[in-house]
N, C-alpha and C positions, 0 to 999 in steps of 0.2 A: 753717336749722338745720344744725348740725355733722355732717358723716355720720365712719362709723367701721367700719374692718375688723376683721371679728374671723376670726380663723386657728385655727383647731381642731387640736391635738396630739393623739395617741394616740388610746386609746379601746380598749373591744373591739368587733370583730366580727363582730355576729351570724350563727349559722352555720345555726340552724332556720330554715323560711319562717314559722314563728311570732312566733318571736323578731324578724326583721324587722319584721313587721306591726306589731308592737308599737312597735321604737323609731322605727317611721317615724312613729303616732299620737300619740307624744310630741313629735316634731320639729314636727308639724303645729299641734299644742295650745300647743307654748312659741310659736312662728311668731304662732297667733291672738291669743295675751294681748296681742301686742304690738302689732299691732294695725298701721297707720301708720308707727309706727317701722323697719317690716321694708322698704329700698332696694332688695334683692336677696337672698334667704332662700339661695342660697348653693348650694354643691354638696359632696358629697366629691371628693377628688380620688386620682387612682389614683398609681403610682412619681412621685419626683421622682429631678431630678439639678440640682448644682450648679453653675454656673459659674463658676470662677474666673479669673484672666489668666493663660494658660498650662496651666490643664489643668480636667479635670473632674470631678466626684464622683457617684458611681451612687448611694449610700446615702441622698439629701434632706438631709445635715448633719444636726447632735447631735439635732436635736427637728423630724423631718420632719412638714409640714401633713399631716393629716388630709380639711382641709376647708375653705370660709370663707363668709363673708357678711358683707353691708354694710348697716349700720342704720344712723338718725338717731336725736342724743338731745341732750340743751342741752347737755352737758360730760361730760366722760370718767368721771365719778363717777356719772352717769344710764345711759352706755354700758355700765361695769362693773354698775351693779343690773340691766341687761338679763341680760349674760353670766353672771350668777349663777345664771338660770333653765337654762341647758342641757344639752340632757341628754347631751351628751357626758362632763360631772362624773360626774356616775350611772355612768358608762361606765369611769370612773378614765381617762379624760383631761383634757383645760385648754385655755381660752381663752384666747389673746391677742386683747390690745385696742389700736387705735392710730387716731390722729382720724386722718384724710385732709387734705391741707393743699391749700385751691384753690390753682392756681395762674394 
């Protein structure tokens, strides 16, 4: 079966230890629905920088990852009804979706 990264933009957060607890039980709850699907349930990630030929960028470029994870799904339209569950949306962030290509 196909697997698929999905890269996590923005989002807020949380700054209470409540608030945590909370969207960490949502991450956990979308993770379970999915059951099988979940490859690698993923991490957030802290600063990026970019690399270019000749120099480098501290900001992460226009839409720095948040976060990601790797699921399986039969096609990129199974992938996205995954990514529609997350609760980064909730968060007023966004999903990117992208199949993995063997090689």
């Amino acid at each position: 079966m196909p697997k698929f990264l999905f890269v996590y933009h923005g989002g807020k957060k949380p700054e209470a230890p409540e608030e945590v607890e909370k969207i960490m039980a949502q991450w956990v709850t979308w993770g379970e629905k999915m059951g099988s699907a979940v490859v690698d349930g993923g991490n957030p990630v802290g600063p990026s920088k970019t690399v270019f030929k000749g120099r480098l960028a501290d900001d992460g470029g226009a839409n720095p990852a948040s976060g990601y994870g790797l699921f399986s799904a039969a096609n990129i339209d199974a992938a996205i009804g995954l990514a529609k569950g997350c609760p980064i949306l909730e968060a007023g962030g966004n999903v990117e979706v992208a199949e993995i290509i063997e090689m």
